[in-house]
N, C-alpha and C positions, 0 to 999 in steps of 0.2 A: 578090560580096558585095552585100546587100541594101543601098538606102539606107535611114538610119534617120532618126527625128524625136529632135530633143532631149528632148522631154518627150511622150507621148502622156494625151489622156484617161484619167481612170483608169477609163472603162466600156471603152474600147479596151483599155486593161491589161488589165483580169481578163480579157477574153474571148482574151487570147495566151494561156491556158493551155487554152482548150479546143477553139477552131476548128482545123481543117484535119488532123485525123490527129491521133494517138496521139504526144505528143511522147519519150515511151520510145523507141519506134520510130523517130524520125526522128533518135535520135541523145543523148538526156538521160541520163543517169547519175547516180549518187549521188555522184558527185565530184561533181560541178557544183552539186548541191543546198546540199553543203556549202560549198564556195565563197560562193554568193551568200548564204546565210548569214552564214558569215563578215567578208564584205565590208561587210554592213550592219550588223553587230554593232560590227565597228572604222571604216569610215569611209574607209581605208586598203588596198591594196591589198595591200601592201608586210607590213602586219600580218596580213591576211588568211590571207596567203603563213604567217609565222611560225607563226600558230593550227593549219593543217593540217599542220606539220611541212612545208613544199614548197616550192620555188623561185619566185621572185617571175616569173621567166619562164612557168612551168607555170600559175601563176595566173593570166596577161594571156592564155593561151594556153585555159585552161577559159572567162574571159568570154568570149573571141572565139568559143569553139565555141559557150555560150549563147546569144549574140547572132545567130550565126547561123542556131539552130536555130529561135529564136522569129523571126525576122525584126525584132528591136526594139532598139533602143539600150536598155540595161541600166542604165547609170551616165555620168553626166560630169563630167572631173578640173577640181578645183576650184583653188586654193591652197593650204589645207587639207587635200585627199586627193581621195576623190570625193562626188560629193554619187548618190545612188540617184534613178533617173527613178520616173516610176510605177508603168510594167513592172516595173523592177526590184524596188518596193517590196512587188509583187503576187506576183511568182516567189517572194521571200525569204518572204512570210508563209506563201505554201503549203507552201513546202519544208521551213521548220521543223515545220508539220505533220506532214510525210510522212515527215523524220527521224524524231519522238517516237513515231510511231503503230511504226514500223521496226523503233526501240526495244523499245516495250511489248511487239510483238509476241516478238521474241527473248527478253524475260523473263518472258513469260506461257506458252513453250515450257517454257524453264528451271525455271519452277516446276511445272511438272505432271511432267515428268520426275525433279523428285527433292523437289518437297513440301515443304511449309512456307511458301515464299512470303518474297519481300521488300517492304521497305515504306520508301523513301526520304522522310525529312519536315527541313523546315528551321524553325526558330522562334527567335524573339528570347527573352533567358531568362529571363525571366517564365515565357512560356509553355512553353519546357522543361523547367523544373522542375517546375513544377504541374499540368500538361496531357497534354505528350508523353510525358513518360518514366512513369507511370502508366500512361498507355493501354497504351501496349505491354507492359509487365508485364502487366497485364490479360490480353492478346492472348495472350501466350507464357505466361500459366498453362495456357490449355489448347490454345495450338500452338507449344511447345517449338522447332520446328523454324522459327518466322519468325525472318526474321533481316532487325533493323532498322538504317540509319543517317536519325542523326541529324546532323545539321550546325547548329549556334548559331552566329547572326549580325545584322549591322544588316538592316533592311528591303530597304533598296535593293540590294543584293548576293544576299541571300536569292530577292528577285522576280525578279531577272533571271536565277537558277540556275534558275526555276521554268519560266520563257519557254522556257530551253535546254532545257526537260526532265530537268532533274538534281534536281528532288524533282517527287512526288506534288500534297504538298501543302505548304504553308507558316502559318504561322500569326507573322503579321506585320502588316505596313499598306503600303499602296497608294503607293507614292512620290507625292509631288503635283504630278511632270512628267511620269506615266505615263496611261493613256486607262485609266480603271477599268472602260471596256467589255468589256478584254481579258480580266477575272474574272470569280468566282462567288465574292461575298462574302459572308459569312457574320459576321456581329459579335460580338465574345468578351463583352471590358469591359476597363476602362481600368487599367493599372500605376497604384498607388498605390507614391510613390518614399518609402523612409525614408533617414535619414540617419546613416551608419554611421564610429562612432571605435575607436582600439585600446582595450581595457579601462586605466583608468586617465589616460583624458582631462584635460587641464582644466576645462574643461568639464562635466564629471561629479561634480568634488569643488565647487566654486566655489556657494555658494550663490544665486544669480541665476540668473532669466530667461532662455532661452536664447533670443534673439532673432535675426531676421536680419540685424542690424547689429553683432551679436556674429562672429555666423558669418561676415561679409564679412572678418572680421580674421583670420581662419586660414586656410590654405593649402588647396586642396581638390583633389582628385584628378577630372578630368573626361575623359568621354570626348572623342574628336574632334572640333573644329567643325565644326558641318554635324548632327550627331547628334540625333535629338531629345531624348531625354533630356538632353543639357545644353541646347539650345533652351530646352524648359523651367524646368532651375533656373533660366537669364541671365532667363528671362521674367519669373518671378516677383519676382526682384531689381528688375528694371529696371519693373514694376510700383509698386515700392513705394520707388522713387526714393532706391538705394541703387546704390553701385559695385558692376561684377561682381567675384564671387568670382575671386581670382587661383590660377590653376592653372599652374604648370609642368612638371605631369608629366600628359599628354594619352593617355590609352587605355583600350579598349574591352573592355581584358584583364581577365578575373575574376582571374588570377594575380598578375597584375603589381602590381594595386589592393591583393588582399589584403598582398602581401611590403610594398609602400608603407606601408599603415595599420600594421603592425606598430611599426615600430619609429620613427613620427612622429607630430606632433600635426594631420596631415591629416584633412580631411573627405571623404568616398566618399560620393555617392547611389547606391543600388542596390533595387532592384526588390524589394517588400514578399516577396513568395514566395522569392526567393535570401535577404535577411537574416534569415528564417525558418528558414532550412536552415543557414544559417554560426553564427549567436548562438548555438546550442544549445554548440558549441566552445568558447569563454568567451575568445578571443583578441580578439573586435571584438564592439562593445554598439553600441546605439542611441542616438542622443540623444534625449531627449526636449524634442522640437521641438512647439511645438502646431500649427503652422503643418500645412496640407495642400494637400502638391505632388502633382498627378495627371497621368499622361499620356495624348492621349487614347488610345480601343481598340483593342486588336490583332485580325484577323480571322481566322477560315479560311478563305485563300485557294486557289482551282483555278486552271488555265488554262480559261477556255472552251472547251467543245468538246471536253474530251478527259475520259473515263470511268476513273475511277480502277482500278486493279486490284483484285480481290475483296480481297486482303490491306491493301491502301492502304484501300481502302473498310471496312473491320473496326476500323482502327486512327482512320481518322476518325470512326466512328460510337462507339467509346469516348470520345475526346475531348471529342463533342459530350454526351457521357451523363454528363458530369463536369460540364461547364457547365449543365446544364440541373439539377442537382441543388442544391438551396438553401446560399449560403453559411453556414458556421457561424463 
């Protein structure tokens, strides 16, 4: 076995994937891609091992073929798990490439072989009610046969299904401990949040001001800490040097929210576009708040570097034709 360096340059690193021979040839596999993958995705070997379905033996035993085959020390184990050397960090970003393009290519087979075309997109729901799920009606007026998923979710979960190649596109925001160099961002505009009660509030009958020292005195329904959308209500409270709203029931769930608001005198913020779409039901009204709580813009985001599929590319190019058309 080769001796290795704990850390190499990272000009050193990139160049272990191209000097000296065809590393297919000398032994690489698409196991191994996904491994080192895996490995940098968890941190943990041990977790690595569980993602591929495969024994934590099998996976000490794929690093070791890798390391071999590059000549470089790959990773070293920390406390924590392991930490990725630079090689490592240079293998992993290629190889998640080389998985997606792997990918695109087997579905860019799949769709010419039987037509119509898929179109994988993730979006916060803002933008899937008003944005995504338009487009694709659009799309599938006159190609019946695309067949779309949708996935609705926080940003940060969204972006990283994005990395993995498990959407197209996303239509989200950039986490703010991610390198925004890794995208093609595109800027929508900002959630304006209303704030939503059962029909027959107190609130609603009460002839007063609905102020946010009013509001701090009911119970409100919040997403998870850490979320921006409640970032922002706590922001705005804590602007205007009032306690935060007390929340003991914490989720992200459009379900959960609505069965909650039913049958309590809880407050729900939710996204101007989604209480557009519920109020028309007559079970949850608005309060009429004058206050304006916005958050900021959600994007359409890519991965750099990688070319959307014609159908992904049809269902982006409606979105974007929706945005570009004058607010009414």
């Amino acid at each position: 076995m080769s001796e290795f360096r704990n850390n190499q340059p990272l000009s050193s690193a990139k160049s272990l994937l191209f000097r000296s021979g065809n590393l297919f040839q000398r032994g690489l596999k698409l196991s191994h891609l996904r491994m080192i993958v895996a490995m940098e995705e968890t941190g943990q070997i041990s977790l690595a091992a569980d993602m591929l379905k495969t024994s934590q033996p099998a996976a000490s035993r794929l690093l070791s073929e890798m390391e071999n085959i590059l000549e470089a020390r790959l990773c070293v184990r920390s406390p924590r798990g392991i930490e990725m050397t630079n090689a490592g960090r240079a293998l992993a970003r290629r190889a998640r490439s080389m998985l997606i393009e792997i990918r695109e290519a087997e579905r860019e087979i799949e769709d010419i072989k039987h037509g119509g075309g898929t179109v994988f997109v993730g979006a916060v729901t803002a933008a899937a009610v008003d944005l995504v799920v338009p487009a694709i009606r659009s799309v599938q007026a006159v190609n019946s046969l695309l067949e779309a998923h949708v996935s609705v979710g926080p940003s940060h979960l969204l972006i990283k299904d994005l990395l993995a190649g498990d959407h197209d596109f996303v239509i989200g925001r950039v986490p703010e401990d991610m390198n925004p160099r890794q995208f093609n961002i595109r800027e929508i505009r900002s959630e304006k949040i209303r704030l939503m009660v059962r029909t027959g509030h107190p609130l609603l009958e009460a002839n007063k001001p609905i102020t946010l020292a009013r509001l701090a005195k009911f119970e409100w329904i919040l997403p998870p800490p850490g979320n921006l959308m409640r970032r922002t209500i706590e922001d705005v409270f804590i602007s205007r040097h009032l306690p935060l709203p007390h929340s003991s029931l914490n989720s992200a769930s459009l379900l959960v929210t609505l069965a909650t608001l039913a049958d309590t005198d809880a407050i729900a913020p939710m996204a101007e576009e989604v209480t557009t779409l519920l109020a028309s039901g007559g079970l949850i009204t608005e309060l009429p708040f004058d206050g304006m709580i916005e958050i900021k813009p959600y994007s359409l985001i890519t991965a750099r570097g990688h070319r959307l599929s014609p159908s992904a590319q049809l269902v982006s190019d409606h979105v974007l034709a929706r945005i570009e058309k004058p607010l009414l």
